[in-house]
N, C-alpha and C positions, 0 to 999 in steps of 0.2 A: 456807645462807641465800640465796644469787645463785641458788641452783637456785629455790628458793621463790616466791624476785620471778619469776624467769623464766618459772615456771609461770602464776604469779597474773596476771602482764601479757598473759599467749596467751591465755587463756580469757577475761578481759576483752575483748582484742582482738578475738577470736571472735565473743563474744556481741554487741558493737558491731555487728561487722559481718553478725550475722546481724539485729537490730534492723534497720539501715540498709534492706539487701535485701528484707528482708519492706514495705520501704514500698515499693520501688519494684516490685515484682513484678505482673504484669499477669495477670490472670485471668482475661479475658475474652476471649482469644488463639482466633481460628478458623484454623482450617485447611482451604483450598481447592482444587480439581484441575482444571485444566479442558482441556479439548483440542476444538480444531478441525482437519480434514484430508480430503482426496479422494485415494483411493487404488484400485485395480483393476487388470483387464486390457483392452486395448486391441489391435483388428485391423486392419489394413488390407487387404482381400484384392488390391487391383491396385496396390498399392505391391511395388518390391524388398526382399524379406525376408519382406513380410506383416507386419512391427512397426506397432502403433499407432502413428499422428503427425496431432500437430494440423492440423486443414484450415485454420483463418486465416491470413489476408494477414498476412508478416513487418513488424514493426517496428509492431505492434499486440496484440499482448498480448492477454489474452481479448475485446475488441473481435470480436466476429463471432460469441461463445457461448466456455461455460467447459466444456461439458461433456466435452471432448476432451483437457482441460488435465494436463500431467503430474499426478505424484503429489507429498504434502508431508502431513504430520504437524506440528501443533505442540502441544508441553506447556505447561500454565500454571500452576504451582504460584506460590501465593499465601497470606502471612500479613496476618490482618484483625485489629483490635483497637481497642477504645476507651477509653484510659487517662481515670478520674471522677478530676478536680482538688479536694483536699477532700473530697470526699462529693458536691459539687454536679453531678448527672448533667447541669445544660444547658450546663457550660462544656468539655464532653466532645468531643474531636476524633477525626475517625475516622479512622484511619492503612492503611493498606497498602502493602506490599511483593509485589510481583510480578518473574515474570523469563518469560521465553518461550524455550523449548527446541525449535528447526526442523529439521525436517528433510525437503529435498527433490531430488527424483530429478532425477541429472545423464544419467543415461544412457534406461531403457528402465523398466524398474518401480522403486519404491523397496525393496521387498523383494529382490529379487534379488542378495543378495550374501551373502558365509558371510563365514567367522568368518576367513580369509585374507586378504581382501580388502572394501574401501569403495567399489571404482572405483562409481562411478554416485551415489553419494551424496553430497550436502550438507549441512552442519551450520554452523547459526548459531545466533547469540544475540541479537536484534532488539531485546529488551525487557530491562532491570532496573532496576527505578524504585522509589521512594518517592515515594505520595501523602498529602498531609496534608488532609481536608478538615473545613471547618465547625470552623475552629481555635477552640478555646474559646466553641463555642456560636456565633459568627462567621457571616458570608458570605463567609468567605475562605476558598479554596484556595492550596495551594500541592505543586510537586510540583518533583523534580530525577532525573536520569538518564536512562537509551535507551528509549524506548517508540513501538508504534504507537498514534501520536495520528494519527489517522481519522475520519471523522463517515460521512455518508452517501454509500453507494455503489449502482451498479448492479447487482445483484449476478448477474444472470445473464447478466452480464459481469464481471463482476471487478472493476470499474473506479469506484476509489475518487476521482470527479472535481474534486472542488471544492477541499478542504481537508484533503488529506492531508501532514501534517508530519514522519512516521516518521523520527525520529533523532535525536542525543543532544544534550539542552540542558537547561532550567528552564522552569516558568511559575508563574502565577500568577494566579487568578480571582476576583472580586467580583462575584458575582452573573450578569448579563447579558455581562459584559466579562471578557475574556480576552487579558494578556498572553506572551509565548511568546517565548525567546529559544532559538537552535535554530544547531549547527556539523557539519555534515556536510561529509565530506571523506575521500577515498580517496587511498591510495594510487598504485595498479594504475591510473593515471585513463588511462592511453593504449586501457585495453580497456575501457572506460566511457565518457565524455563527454567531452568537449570544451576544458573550461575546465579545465587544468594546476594540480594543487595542489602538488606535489610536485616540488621542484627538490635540485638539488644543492649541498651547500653546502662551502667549499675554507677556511673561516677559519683552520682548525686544522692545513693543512698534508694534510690526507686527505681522501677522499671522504666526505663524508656526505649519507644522505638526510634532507631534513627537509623540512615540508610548510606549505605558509602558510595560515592557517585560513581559511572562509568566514561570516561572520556575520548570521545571516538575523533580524531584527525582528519579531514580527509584532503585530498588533490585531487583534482579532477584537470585534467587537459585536451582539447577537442582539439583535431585537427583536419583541417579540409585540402582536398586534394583534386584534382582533376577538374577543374570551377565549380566546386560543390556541389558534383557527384557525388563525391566519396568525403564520407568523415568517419574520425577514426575517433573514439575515443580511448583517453587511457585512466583509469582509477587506481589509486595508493589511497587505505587507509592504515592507520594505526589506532589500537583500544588498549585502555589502561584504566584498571580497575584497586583503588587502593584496599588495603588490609583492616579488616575491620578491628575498632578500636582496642586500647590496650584493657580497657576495663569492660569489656563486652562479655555477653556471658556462652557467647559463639565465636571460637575465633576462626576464620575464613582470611586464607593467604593473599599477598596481592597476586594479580594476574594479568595476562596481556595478551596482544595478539597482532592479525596483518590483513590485510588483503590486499592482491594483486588483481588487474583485472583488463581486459581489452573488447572492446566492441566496435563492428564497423556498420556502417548503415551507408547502403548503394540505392540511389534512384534509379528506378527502373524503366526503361522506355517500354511504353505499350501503346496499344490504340487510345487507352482514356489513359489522361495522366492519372499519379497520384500512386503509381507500383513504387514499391520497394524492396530491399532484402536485407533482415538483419540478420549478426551472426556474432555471438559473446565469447568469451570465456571467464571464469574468474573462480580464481583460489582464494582462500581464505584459512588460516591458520592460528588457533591456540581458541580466544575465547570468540575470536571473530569468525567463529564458522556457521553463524545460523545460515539460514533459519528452516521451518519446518510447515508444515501445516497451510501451503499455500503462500504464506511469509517469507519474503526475500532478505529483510533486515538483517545483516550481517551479524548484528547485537545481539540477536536473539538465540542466544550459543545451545547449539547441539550435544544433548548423550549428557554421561556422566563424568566428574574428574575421575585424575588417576587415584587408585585406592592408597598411597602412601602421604603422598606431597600434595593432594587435591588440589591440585593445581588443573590446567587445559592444556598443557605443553603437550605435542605430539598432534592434536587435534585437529580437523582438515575439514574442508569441504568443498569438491570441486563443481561445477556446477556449468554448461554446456546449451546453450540457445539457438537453433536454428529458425527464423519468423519470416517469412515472407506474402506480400501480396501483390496479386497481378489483376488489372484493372482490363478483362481480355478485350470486352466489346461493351458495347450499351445495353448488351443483354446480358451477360457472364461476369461477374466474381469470383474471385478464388484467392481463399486466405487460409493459409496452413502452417503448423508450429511443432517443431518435438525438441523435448527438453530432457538431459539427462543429468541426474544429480547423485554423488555419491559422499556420503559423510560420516565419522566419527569422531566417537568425545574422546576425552583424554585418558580413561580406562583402556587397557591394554585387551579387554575383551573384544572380542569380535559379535557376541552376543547379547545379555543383559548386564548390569553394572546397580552397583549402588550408589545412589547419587549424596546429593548435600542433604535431604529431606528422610534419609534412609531406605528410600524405594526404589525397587529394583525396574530399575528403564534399560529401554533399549539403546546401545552406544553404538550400533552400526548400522546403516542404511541404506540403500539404493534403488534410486525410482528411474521411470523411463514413463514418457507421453508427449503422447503425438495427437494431432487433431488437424480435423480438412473440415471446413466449413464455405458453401457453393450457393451463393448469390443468383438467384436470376431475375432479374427484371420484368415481370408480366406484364407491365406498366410503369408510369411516373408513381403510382400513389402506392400498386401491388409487388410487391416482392415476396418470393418463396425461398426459403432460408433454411438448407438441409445439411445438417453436421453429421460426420464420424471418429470419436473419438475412442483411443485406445492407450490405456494405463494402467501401470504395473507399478508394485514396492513391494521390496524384502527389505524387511526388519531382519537383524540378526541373522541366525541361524537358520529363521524360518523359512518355508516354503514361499514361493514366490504368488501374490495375491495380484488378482487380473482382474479387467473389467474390460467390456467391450459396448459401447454407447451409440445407436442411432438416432438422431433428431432429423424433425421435418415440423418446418414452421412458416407455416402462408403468414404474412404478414400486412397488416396496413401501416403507409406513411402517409400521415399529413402532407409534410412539407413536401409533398412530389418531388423528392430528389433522387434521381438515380445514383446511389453512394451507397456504399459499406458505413460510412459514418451518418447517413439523415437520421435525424431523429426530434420527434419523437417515435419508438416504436410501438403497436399494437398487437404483439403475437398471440397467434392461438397454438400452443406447443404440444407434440407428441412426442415420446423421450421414450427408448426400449433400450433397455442394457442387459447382459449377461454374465455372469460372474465366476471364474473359475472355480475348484473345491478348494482351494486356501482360503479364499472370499469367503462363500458360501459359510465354511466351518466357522471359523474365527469373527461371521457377523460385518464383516472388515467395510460396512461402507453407511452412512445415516439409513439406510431405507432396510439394509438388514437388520441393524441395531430394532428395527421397531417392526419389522415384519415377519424377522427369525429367517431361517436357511432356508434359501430359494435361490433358484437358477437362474430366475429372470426376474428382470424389477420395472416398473410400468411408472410414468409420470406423464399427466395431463393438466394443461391450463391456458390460462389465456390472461396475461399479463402485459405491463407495460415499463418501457426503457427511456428514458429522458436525459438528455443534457441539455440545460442552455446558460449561455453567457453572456 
């Protein structure tokens, strides 16, 4: 008889639970793949070795042209789905889950390693987020976990200027308005920046590391104007960095900071759509003044503290975008950008400084670049793709370090699309730069670092650009 109940209550149980499941079961589940990457080979014939290396000026990042730029792969696997509440499709929220899978070259190619061996390579995880949007028919967003949140970039520079937030926190959007709560914080901060996350802590009688978090604010507000021609963005953040613990064997003060910020983006009427004109500005103050090295993340605080109160109080970085593109004809392009950036830490030096780690960095800055890159269409499939860029940065006191950059790159596209964005791209690259005697002496750029003082620096290859989604 107990056998009987026992049966009788599992298949009830069963059936319940398959009832249940079948409500919640989502059937309208996509599946997405997506990958962006620049990968190839690269020459330099009057370099030692003859290894490809980038010609721009150090501590600028593709600032001077990307097309020299190591190699990186990224994967985008993504679940999309819109679970209907009751039956009613407009109280329907669109969800997705993404993650981002990176990989890039530490050494020479990204490919160049067997099944023994990783040396050269890099691998992260940048992205794994949950977005909830248009919750129940709504004007609300909402999202939590690591993603690159990014808006507009320069992209033949790389240089995502204004409002790039890349790293782990929450936000949340109603319409025009955009809140964003964001903790980025490293470990390893002595080979990275400046401002000390990570201390030691003795509570418990042993060493441990532990890390005191950074808390960055942000507002974002977009506004359209003239039937969206024009929009204007405006950005406020605020960072607040607590004091490291009372039993730490490092004490480091609490610290803080700001950013103000405005940009407008105009559509531009031309023969082919698709012109634009951007144009930014934006301050930043105390620990919120990165960043450096190509890096726009405010987080990523610049220089040294003040040598009394090692604190960032005083500390600035203004930072100035002109980007625009004009779509002339079916046969011309033309996309050009000059960026001007001036910054210091919270040492009262205008030169070097001692920082948190006792090493004497530079606490003042100031770059300038510019860059014109000319599309022409020889065809649906042939594009010829020729750049001039030209950049400069004084460190400190020093002499001002120059570069001046020619590229010329015949091109194949697959997808025969006459656009500044088809792609995938096929280049075959010829890159001639030349380098003032600040440059020259001081090494100041990857390709002098490895090929010593020269005047002129040579890069050849034939590589390829992809995005799809």
């Amino acid at each position: 008889m107990k056998t009987k109940v026992f049966k009788c209550c599992f298949w009830l149980l069963l059936i319940i639970s398959q009832i249940f499941h079948a409500q919640i079961v989502i059937k309208n589940k996509d599946f997405s793949f997506g990958t962006t990457g620049r990968i190839g080979a690269g020459y330099s014939p009057n370099a030692d070795g003859k290894t490809g290396r980038q010609l721009n000026l150090n501590n600028q990042g593709s600032l001077g042209g990307r097309m020299d730029q190591g190699d990186y792969v990224d994967f985008l696997p993504a679940f999309h789905f819109t679970p209907v509440v009751d039956g009613d499709s407009t109280k329907s929220t669109k969800i997705d889950m993404q993650a981002r899978l990176s990989f890039y070259s530490g050494g020479t190619f990204l490919g160049n390693v067997d099944s023994k061996s990783n040396q050269g390579m890099i691998i992260a995880l940048p992205e794994a987020f949950v977005e909830a949007r248009n919750i129940m028919g709504s004007d609300w967003d909402v999202w939590a976990g690591s993603r690159w949140l990014r808006y507009d970039d320069i992209h033949i520079a790389d240089y995502f200027y204004f409002d790039d937030h890349s790293a782990t926190g929450w936000g949340a959007r109603h319409k025009n308005t955009r809140f964003s709560m964001f903790f980025p914080a490293v470990i390893d901060t002595a080979s990275t920046n400046s401002t000390p996350y990570s201390y030691t802590n003795v509570i418990s009688g042993t060493k441990n590391l532990i890390y005191r978090q950074r808390e960055v604010f942000i507002l974002e507000q977009i506004i359209p104007f003239k039937n969206d021609i024009h929009k204007l963005k405006l950005l406020a953040e605020f960072h607040n960095v607590e004091k490291s613990g009372d039993n730490s064997m490092e004490q480091y003060p609490s610290d803080n900071g700001w950013v103000l910020g405005a940009k407008l983006n105009t559509n531009l009427k031309t023969k082919i759509t698709g012109s634009f004109n951007q144009i930014s500005i934006r301050y930043g103050n105390g620990i919120a003044n990165g960043g450096d090295s190509g890096n726009t993340q405010t987080w990523r605080t610049y220089g040294a503290p003040d040598e009394i109160n090692k604190t960032y109080k005083g500390a600035y970085s203004l930072t100035a975008v002109e980007h625009i593109l004009l779509n002339l004809s079916n046969r011309w392009s033309v996309n050009a950008y000059a960026v001007y950036t001036q910054s210091k830490g919270g040492s009262n030096s205008n030169n070097k400084a001692i920082d948190y780690y006792q090493r004497e960095i530079f606490n003042k800055k100031s770059e300038f670049n510019s860059g014109l890159r000319a599309t022409y269409y020889f065809n649906n499939w042939f594009h010829i793709l020729s750049e001039l860029h030209f950049a400069t940065r004084k460190d400190g006191n020093q002499n001002t370090a120059s570069m001046t950059k020619l590229v010329l790159a015949p091109t194949i596209v697959p997808t025969a699309e006459r656009s500044v964005w088809a792609r995938p791209h096929i280049r075959f690259i010829a890159e001639v730069s030349r380098y003032n005697n600040q440059a020259m002496n001081t090494l100041y750029s990857p390709f002098l670092q490895q090929s010593g003082s020269k005047r002129f620096g040579t890069y050849f290859g034939v590589r390829t650009e992809w995005w799809i989604f």
